[in-house]
ROZANU-413661 format. One record per residue (C-alpha): residue number from 1; residue in three letters; x, y, z. Coordinates in nm, 4 decimals. Example, Ala and Ser with C-alpha at 12.3 -4.5 7.8 and 13.67 -1.06 7.14 Angstrom:
residues 2
   num   residu         px         py         pz
     1      ALA     1.2300    -0.4500     0.7800
     2      SER     1.3670    -0.1060     0.7140
//
This chain:
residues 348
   num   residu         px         py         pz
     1      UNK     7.3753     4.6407    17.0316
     2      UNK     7.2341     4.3106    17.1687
     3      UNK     6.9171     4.2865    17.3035
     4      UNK     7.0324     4.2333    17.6575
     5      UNK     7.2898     4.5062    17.6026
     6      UNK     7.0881     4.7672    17.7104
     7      UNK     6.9831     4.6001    18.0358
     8      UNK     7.3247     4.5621    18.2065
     9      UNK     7.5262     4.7906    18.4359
    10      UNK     7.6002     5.1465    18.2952
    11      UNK     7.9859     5.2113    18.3254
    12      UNK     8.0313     5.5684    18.4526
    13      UNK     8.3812     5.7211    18.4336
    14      UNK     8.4026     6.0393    18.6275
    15      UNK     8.7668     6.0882    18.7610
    16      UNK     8.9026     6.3487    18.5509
    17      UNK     9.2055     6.2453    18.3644
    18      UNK     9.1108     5.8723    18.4529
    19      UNK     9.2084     5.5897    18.1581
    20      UNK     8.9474     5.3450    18.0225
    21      UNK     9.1399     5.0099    17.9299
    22      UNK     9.0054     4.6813    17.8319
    23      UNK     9.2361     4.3798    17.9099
    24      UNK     9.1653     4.0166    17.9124
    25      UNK     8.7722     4.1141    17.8434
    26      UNK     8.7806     4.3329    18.1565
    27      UNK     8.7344     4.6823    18.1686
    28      UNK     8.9566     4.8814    18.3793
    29      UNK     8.9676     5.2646    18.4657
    30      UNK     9.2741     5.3480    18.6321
    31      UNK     9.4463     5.6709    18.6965
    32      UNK     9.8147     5.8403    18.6905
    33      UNK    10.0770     5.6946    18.5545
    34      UNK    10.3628     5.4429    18.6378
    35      UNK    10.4034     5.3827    19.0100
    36      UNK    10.1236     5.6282    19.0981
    37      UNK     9.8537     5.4865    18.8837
    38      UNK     9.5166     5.3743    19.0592
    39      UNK     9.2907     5.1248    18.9622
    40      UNK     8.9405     5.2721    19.0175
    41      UNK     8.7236     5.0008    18.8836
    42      UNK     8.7993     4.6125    18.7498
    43      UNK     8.4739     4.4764    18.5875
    44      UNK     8.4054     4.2229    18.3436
    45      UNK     8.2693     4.3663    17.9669
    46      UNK     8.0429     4.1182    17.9380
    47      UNK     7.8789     4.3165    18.2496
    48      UNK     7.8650     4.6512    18.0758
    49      UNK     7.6120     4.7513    17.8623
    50      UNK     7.7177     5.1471    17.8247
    51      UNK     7.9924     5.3982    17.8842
    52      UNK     7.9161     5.7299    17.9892
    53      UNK     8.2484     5.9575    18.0381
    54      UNK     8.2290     6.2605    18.1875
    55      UNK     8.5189     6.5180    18.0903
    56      UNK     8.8719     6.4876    18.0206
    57      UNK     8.8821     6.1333    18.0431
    58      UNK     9.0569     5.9189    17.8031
    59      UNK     8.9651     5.5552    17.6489
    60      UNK     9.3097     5.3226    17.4623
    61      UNK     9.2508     5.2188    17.1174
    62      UNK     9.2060     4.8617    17.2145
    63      UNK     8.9143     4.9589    17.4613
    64      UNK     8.7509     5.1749    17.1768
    65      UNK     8.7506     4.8767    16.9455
    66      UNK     8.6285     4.6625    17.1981
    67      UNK     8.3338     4.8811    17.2105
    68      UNK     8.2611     4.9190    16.8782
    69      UNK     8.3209     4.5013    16.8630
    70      UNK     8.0643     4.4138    17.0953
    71      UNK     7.8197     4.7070    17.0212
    72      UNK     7.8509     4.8988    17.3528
    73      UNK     7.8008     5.2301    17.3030
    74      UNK     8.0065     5.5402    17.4748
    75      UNK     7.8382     5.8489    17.5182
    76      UNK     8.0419     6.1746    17.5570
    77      UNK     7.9305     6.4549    17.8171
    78      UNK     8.0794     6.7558    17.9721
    79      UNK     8.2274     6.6892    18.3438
    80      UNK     7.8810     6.9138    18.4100
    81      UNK     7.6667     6.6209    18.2365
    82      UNK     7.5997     6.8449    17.8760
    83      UNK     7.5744     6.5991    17.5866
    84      UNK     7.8594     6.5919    17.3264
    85      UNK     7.8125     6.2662    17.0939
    86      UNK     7.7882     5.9172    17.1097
    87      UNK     8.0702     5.6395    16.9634
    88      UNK     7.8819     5.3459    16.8587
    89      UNK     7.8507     5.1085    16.5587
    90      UNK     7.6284     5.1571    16.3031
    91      UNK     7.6164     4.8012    16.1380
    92      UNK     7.2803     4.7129    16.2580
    93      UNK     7.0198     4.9680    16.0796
    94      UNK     6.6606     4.8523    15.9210
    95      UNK     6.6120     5.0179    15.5975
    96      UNK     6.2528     4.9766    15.5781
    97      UNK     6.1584     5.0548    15.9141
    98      UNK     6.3685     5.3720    15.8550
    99      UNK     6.1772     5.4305    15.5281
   100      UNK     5.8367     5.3987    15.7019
   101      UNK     5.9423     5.6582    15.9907
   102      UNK     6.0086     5.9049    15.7023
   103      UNK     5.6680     5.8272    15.5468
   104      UNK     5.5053     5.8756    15.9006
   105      UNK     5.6597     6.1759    15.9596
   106      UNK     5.4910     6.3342    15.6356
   107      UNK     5.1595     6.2307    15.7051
   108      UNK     4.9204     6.4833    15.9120
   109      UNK     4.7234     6.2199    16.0443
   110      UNK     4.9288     6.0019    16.1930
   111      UNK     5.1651     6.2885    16.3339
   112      UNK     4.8432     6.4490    16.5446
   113      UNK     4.7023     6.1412    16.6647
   114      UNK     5.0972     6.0280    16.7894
   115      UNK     5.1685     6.4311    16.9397
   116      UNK     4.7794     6.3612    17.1068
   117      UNK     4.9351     6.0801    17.2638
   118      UNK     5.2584     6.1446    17.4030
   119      UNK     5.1192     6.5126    17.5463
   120      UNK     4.8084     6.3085    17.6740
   121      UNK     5.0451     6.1014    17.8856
   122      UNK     5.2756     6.3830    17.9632
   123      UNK     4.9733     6.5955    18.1252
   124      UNK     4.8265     6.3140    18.2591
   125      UNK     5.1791     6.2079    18.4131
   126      UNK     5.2087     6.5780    18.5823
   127      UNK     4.8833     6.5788    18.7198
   128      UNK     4.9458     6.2720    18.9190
   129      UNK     5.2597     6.3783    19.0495
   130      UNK     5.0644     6.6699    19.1558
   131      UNK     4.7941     6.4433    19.3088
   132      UNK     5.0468     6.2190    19.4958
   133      UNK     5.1709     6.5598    19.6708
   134      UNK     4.8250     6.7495    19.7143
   135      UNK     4.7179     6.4207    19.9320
   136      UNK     4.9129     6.5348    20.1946
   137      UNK     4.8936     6.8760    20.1686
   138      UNK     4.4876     6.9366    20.1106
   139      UNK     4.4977     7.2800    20.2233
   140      UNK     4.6868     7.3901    19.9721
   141      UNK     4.5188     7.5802    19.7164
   142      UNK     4.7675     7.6730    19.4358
   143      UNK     4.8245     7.2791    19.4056
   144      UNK     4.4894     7.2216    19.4120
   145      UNK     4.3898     7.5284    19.1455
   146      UNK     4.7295     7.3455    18.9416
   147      UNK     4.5632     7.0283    18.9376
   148      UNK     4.2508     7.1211    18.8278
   149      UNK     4.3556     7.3516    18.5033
   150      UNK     4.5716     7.0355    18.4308
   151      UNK     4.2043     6.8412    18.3759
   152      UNK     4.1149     7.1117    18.1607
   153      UNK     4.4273     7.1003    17.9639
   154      UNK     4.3603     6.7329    17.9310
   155      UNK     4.0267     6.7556    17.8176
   156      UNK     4.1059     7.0623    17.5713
   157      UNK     4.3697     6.8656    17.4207
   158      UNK     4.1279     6.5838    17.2803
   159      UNK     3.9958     6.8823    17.0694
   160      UNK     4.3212     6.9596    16.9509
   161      UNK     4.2822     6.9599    16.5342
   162      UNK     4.6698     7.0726    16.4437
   163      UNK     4.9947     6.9566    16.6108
   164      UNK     5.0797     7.3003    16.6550
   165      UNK     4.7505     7.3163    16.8905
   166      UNK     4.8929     7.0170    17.0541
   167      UNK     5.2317     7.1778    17.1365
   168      UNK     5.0641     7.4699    17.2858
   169      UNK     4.8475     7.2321    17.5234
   170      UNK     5.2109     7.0159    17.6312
   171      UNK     5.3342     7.3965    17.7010
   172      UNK     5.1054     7.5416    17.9182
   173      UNK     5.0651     7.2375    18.1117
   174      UNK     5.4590     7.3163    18.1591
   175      UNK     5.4067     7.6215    18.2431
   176      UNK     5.0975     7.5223    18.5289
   177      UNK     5.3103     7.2146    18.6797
   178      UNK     5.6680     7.4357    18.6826
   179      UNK     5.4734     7.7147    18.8728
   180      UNK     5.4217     7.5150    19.1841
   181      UNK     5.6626     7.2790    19.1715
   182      UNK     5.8444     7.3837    19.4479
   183      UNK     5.4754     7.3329    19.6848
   184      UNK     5.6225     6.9595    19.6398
   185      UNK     5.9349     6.9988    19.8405
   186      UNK     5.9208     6.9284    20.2101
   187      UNK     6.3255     7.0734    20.2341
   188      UNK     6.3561     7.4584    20.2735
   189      UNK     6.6868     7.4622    20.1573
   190      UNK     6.6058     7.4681    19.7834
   191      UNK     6.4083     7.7005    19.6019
   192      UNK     6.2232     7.6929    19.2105
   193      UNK     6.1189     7.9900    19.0830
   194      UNK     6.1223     7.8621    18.6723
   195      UNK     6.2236     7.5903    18.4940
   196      UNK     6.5639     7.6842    18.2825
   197      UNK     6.7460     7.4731    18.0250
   198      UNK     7.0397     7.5744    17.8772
   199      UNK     7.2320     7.5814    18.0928
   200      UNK     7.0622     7.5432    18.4213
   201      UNK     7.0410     7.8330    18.6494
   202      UNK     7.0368     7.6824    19.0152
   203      UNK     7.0559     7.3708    19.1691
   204      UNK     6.7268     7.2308    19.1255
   205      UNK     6.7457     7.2958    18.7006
   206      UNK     7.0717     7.1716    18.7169
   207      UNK     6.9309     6.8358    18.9142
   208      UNK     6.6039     6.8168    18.6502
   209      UNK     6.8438     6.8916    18.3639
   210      UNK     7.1398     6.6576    18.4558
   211      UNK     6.8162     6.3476    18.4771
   212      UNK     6.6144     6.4238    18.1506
   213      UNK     7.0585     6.3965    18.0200
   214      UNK     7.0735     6.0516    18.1740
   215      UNK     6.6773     5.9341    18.0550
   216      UNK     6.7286     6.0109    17.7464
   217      UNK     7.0452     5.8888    17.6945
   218      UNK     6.8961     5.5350    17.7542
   219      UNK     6.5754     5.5730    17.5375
   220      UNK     6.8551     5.6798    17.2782
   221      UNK     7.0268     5.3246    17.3363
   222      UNK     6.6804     5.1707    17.3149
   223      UNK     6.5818     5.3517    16.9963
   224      UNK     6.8315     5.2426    16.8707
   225      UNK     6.7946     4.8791    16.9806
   226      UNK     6.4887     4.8857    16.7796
   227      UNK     6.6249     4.9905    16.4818
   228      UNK     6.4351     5.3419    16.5161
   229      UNK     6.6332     5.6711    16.3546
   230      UNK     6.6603     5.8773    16.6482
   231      UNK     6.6278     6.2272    16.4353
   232      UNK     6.2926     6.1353    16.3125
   233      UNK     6.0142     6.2295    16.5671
   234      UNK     5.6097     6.3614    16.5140
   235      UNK     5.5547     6.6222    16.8312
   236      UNK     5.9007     6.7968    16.7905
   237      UNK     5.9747     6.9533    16.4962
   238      UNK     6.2653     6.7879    16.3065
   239      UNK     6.6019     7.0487    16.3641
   240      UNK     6.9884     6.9694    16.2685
   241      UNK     7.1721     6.7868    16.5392
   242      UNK     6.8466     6.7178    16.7573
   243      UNK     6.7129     6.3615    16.7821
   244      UNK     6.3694     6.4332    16.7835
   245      UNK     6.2287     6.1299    16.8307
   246      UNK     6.3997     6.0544    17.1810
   247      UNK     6.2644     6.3910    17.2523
   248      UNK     5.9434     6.2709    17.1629
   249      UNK     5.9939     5.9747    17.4268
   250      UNK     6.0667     6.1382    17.6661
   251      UNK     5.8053     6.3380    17.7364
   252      UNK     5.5442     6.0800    17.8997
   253      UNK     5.8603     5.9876    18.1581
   254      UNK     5.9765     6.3177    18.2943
   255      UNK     5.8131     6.2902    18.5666
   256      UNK     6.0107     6.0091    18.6541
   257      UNK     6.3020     6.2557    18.7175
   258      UNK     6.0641     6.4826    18.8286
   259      UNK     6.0162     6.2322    19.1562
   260      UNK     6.3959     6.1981    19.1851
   261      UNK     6.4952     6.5361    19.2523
   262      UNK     6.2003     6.5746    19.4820
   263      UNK     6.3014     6.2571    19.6380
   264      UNK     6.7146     6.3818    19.6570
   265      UNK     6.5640     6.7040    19.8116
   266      UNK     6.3171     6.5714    20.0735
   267      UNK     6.5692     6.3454    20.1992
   268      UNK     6.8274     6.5746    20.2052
   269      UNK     7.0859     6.3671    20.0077
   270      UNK     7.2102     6.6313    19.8043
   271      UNK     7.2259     7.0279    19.9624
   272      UNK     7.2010     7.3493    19.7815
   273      UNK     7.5644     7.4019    19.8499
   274      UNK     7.6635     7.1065    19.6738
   275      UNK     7.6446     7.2832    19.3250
   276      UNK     7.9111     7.4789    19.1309
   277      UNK     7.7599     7.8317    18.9818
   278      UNK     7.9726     7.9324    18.6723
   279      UNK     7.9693     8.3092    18.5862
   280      UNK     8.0370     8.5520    18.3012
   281      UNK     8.3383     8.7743    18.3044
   282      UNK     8.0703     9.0713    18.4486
   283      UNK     7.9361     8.8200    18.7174
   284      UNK     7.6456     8.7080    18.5680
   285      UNK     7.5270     8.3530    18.6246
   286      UNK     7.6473     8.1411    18.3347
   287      UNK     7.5066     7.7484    18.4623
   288      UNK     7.4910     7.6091    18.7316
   289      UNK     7.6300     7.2045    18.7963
   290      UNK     7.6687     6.9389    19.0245
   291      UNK     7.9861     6.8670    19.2043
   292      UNK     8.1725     6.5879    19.1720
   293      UNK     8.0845     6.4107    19.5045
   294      UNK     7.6878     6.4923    19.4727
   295      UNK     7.6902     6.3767    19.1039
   296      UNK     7.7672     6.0635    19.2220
   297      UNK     7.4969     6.0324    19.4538
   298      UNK     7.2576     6.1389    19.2195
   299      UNK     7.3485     5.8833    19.0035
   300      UNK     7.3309     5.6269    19.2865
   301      UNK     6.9532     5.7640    19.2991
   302      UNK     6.9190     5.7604    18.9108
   303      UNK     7.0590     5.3822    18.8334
   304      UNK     6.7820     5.2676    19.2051
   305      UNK     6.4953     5.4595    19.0183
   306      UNK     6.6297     5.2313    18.6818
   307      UNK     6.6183     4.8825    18.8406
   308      UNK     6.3067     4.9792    19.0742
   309      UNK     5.9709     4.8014    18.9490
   310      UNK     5.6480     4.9391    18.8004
   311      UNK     5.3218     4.7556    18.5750
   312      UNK     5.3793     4.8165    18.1827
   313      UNK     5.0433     4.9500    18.0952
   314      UNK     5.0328     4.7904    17.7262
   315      UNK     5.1759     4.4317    17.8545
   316      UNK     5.0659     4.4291    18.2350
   317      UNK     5.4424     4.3057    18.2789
   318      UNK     5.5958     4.3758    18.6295
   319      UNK     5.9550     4.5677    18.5161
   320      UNK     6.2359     4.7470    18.5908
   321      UNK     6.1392     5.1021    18.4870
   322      UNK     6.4648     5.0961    18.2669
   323      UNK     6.2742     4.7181    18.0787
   324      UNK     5.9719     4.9397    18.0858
   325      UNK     6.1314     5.2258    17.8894
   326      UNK     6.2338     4.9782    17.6235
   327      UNK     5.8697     4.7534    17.6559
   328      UNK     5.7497     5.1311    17.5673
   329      UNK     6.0388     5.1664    17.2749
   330      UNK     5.9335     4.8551    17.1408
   331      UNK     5.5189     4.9294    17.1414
   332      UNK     5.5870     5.2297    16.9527
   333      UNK     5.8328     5.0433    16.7309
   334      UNK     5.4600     4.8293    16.6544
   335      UNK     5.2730     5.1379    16.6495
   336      UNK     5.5134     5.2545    16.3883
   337      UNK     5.4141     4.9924    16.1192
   338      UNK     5.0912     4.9434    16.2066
   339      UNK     5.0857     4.6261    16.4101
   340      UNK     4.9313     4.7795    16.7371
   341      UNK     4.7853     5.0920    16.8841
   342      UNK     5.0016     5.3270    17.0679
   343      UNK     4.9334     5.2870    17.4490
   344      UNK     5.0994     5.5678    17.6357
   345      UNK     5.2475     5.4835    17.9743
   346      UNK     5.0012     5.6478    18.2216
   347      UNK     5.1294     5.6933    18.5967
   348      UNK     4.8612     5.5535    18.8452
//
């Protein structure tokens, strides 16, 4: 993956049953066949950075080459947004930096000061999304009693001796922002009661879920860029199939999607009834998913938020937020081998 790679458009494929082609150095989605086939989209290669397909969709031979060619990497999801895999070269690897991420990963030291960070930023993140709300809303006294046991959190957690102390700090501040998350939304027509993973229970999990999907598919792609192995992380505990280290990542940016949904809700771009609920043969609730039409408005929303601007704390460069993910890749690429200190990026 080149270095600019990363930075161009994202090519999503959505139309179930849809064919990704590449001819003449162009990418083209079509679907049908013969007479009935549709061109959806006609874009130049050299524009796309990543494919994400959602579903049954279908990519020629000659297009799958091309990707792996020019180091663009496909990721595979669900037509709900789950992750599946990801098709991409492997040429471009860096042994020793590889070797050293082992060797960090075994030492005790490094591992709690690099957890102390990432939660550090995490709470600190959540507390000013908190803020941001509670400025407007200063009568409110279950944001305000959130906000402050976040401070305590953050202050407990520079005591924090053992990683294991430091995951239980990043989880009850979780647990404090989750419980009155829903004070943030001006929209009655959603409601949060809990935050639920796998697989999302209502429409607002499904919207958090289906973001944190996208984010971290693109610190994956920058991880990668910087010749980091994915699977090797400090805060969360190595496990098979789980790239730790993007889960790592992620965690001082959620709140990034956290201020999408809220943003999708209080404008009313997406409704509660634009969600398909999925049930068990006795008629419990299995997941919950976007439709096809509000998927693609959310992510209209998500690729805005990507190309909007914010100030990189470690460089004081004015970015894209999807630059400043990779800026923040890169500094702990540094921080990695020793070159720099690990500056967390900190929401103002």
């Amino acid at each position: 993956m080149s270095e600019d790679s990363v930075f161009l458009r994202t090519l999503y494929i959505e139309e179930q049953g849809s064919m990704l082609r590449v001819e003449n150095d162009r990418f083209r989605v079509t679907h049908g066949r013969d007479s009935e086939e549709v061109e959806l989209i006609d874009l130049p290669s050299l524009k796309v950075g990543q494919i994400v397909i959602f579903g049954a969709c279908m990519i020629t031979p000659a297009a799958l080459r091309h990707c792996l060619t020019s180091n663009t990497p496909i990721v595979l999801l669900s037509q709900q947004g789950k992750y599946f895999s990801r098709i991409e070269s492997t040429d471009d690897v860096n042994i020793a930096l590889e070797r050293l991420q082992f060797e960090r990963s075994s030492d005790q030291i490094f591992m709690l000061e690099c957890s102390r960070n990432i939660v550090r930023a995490k709470l600190h993140n959540s507390g000013v999304m908190l803020k941001r709300h509670a400025e407007t809303s200063p009568d409110n006294d279950r944001l305000q009693r959130a906000i402050a046991d976040m401070r305590k959190l953050e202050e407990a957690l520079e005591r924090a001796e053992t990683i294991d102390a430091v995951r239980g700090y990043e989880g009850q501040g979780a647990a404090v922002y989750f419980s009155v998350f829903e004070e943030l939304f001006e929209s009655g027509d959603f409601t949060f009661r809990l935050r639920v993973r796998r697989p999302p229970t209502d429409p607002v999990n499904a919207m958090l879920s289906f973001g944190y999907s996208m984010l971290f598919n693109n610190l994956f792609s920058m991880a990668r860029l910087h010749r980091l192995h994915p699977y090797v992380g400090f805060l969360h505990a190595d496990q098979p199939q789980h790239p730790a280290l993007i889960s790592d990542l992620i965690e001082e940016f959620r709140t990034l999607i956290d201020g999408l949904v809220i943003g999708i809700i209080n404008k009313k771009l997406i409704a509660s009834r634009d969600f398909t609920t999925v049930t068990h043969d006795d008629g419990s609730p299995k997941g919950c998913y976007l439709s096809d039409e509000s998927r693609k408005i959310y992510l209209r929303e998500f690729e805005n938020l990507m190309h909007r601007e914010t100030t990189h704390p470690a460089t004081g460069y004015n970015v894209s937020y999807r630059r400043c993910l990779d800026l923040q890749v890169g500094q702990f690429a540094l921080y990695l081998k020793g070159e720099k200190p690990y500056i967390p990026y900190l929401r103002r």
